[in-house]
N, C-alpha and C positions, 0 to 999 in steps of 0.2 A: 418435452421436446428431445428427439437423438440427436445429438451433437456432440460426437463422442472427439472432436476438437475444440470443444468451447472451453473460455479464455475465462471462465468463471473457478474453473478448478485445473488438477493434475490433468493430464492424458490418462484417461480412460477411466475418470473418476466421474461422481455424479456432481452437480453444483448447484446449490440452493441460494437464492438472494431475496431477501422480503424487503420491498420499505414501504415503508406504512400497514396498508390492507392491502398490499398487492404482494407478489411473489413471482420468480422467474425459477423453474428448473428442468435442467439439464440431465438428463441421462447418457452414458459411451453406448448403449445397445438395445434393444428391444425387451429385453428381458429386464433389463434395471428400467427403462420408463414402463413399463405397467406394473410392475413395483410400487413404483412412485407415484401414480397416479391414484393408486390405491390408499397410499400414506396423505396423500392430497387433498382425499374426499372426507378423510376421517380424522386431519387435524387441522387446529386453527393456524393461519399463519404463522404468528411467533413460535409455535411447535413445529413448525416444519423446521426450524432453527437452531432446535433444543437438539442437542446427541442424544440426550436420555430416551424424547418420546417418540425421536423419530426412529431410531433403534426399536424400540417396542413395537410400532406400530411395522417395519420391517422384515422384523422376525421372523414369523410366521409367514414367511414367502417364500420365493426361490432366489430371493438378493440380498440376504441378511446384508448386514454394515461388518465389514470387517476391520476397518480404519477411519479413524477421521481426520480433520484437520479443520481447526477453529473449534467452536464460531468466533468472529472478529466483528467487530462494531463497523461499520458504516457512516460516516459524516460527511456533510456536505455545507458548501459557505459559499455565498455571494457577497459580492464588493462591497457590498455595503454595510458586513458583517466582517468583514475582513481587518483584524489588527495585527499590523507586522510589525514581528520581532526583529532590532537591531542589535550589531554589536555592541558590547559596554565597553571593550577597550577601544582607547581611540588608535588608531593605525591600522585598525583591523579590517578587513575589506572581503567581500564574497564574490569569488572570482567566476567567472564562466566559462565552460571548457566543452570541447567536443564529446559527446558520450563515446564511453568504451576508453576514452583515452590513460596514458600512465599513471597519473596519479589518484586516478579511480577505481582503476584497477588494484593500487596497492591498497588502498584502503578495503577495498573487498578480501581482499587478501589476505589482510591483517584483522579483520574480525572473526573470520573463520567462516565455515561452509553454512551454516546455520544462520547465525545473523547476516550473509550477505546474501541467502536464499530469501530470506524472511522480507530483506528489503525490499526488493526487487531493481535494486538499482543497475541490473546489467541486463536489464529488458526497457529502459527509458528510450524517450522518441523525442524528449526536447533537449533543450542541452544540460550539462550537469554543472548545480553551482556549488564550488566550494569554499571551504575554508580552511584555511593553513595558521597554525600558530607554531611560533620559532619566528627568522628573521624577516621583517619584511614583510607583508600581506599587502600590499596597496604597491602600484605603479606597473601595471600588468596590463599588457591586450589581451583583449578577450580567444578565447582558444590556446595561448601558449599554455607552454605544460614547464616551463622552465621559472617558477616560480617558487623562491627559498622558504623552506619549510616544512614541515611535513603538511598535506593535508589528511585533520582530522572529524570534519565533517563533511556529507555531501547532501544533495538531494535534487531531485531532476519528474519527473511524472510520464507514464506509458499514460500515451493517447485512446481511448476507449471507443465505443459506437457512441453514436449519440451527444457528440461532442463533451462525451468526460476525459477533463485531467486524472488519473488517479498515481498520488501524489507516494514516492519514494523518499524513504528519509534514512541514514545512517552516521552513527557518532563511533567512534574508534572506542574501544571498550574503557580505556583508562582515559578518557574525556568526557565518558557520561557522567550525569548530573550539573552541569555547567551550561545549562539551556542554549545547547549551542545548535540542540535539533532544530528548535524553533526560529535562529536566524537563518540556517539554509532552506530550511520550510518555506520561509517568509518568499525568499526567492522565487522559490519555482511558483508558489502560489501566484505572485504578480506577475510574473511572464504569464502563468495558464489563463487568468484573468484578462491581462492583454490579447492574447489571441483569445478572444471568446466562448472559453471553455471553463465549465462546471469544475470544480477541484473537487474531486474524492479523498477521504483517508482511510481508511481499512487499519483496525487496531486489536490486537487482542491482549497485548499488557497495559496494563493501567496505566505505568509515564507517557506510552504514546498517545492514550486517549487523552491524557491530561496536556500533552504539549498542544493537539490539536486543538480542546477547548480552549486555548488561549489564544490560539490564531483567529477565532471564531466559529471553528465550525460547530456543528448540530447532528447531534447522534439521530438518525434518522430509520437506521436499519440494521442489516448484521451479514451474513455471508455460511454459511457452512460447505465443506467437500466432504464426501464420503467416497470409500473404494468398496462397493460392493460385490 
């Protein structure tokens, strides 16, 4: 398929997604989808996934792979699979706030260009839930931003086709390891769940796949971009 705007990769990159026996990709131009239609006929899905074979089988074209990006794992969880993480301290509370707003922004800020790219948390469509530790975390209406503390977790999910959540997560760097992904996780998961949407997670380091299997989800698939 050309879809040299599709939401599966970069602009003007190609984007591959398998789950299970099936497969979706995306080409920016004419020249990269027969390319790939060619890598298509001559590898099994999970190889369409792989940088190594899908490079090889590339090569020898006019679209070699000049860059990648992934592959990242694929999970998906319904309600009935669904185990949410809470806070362990008492007074702690996951607030809800407008996307884009202050103190989402400083958190994007303070992890740096990379992990707040990675996240995708300043591309979300539901609202963003946080959490603040320092004074105070509980007695807040939902949307104020005037809340004592820093926040050092967030997570919020962009709305997909097909009614997928796909679910955004970010911890402040000197607060990872304190499974505190997994209670703002927990949030956005039950809101996308409420409004009738599939939760996605997309992972390519190990702690994120492991916060997800705790939530429930189920490794189902994987994701690759290439810039050809």
């Amino acid at each position: 398929m050309i879809a040299p705007g599709s939401r599966l990769c970069p602009p003007g990159w190609a984007g591959i997604v398998r789950i299970g026996d099936a497969a979706v990709v995306t080409a920016p131009d004419a020249r990269g989808a027969e390319a790939l239609r060619g890598a298509v006929r001559e590898l099994a899905y999970a190889e369409l996934v792989d940088p190594v074979r899908l490079g090889e089988a590339l090569s020898g074209t006019g679209a070699p792979v000049l860059d990648v990006l992934g592959p990242a794992t694929l999970s998906y969880l319904d309600r009935d699979a669904f185990v949410r993480a809470l806070p362990r301290k008492a007074g702690t509370t996951v607030e809800r706030a407008a996307p884009g707003g202050i103190a989402l922004t400083a958190l994007l800020a303070g992890a740096g260009k990379g992990d707040a790219d990675e996240s995708g948390l300043d591309e979300i469509t539901s609202p963003a839930f946080l959490l603040r530790e320092g004074n105070g975390a509980g007695g807040r209406r939902d949307g104020d931003e005037a809340g004592a503390g820093d926040v050092v977790a967030a997570a919020g999910y962009v709305t997909w086709p097909r009614s997928v959540a796909h679910v955004c997560v970010l911890v402040a760097p000197h607060r990872r390891g304190r499974r505190l992904a997994g209670i703002v996780a927990s949030a956005a998961v039950s809101h996308a769940l409420d409004a009738g949407l599939l939760p996605q997670w997309r992972a390519r380091p190990y702690p994120s796949r492991k916060v997800a299997a705790a939530l429930g989800f189920r490794e189902l698939g994987a994701q690759l971009s290439v810039r050809m």
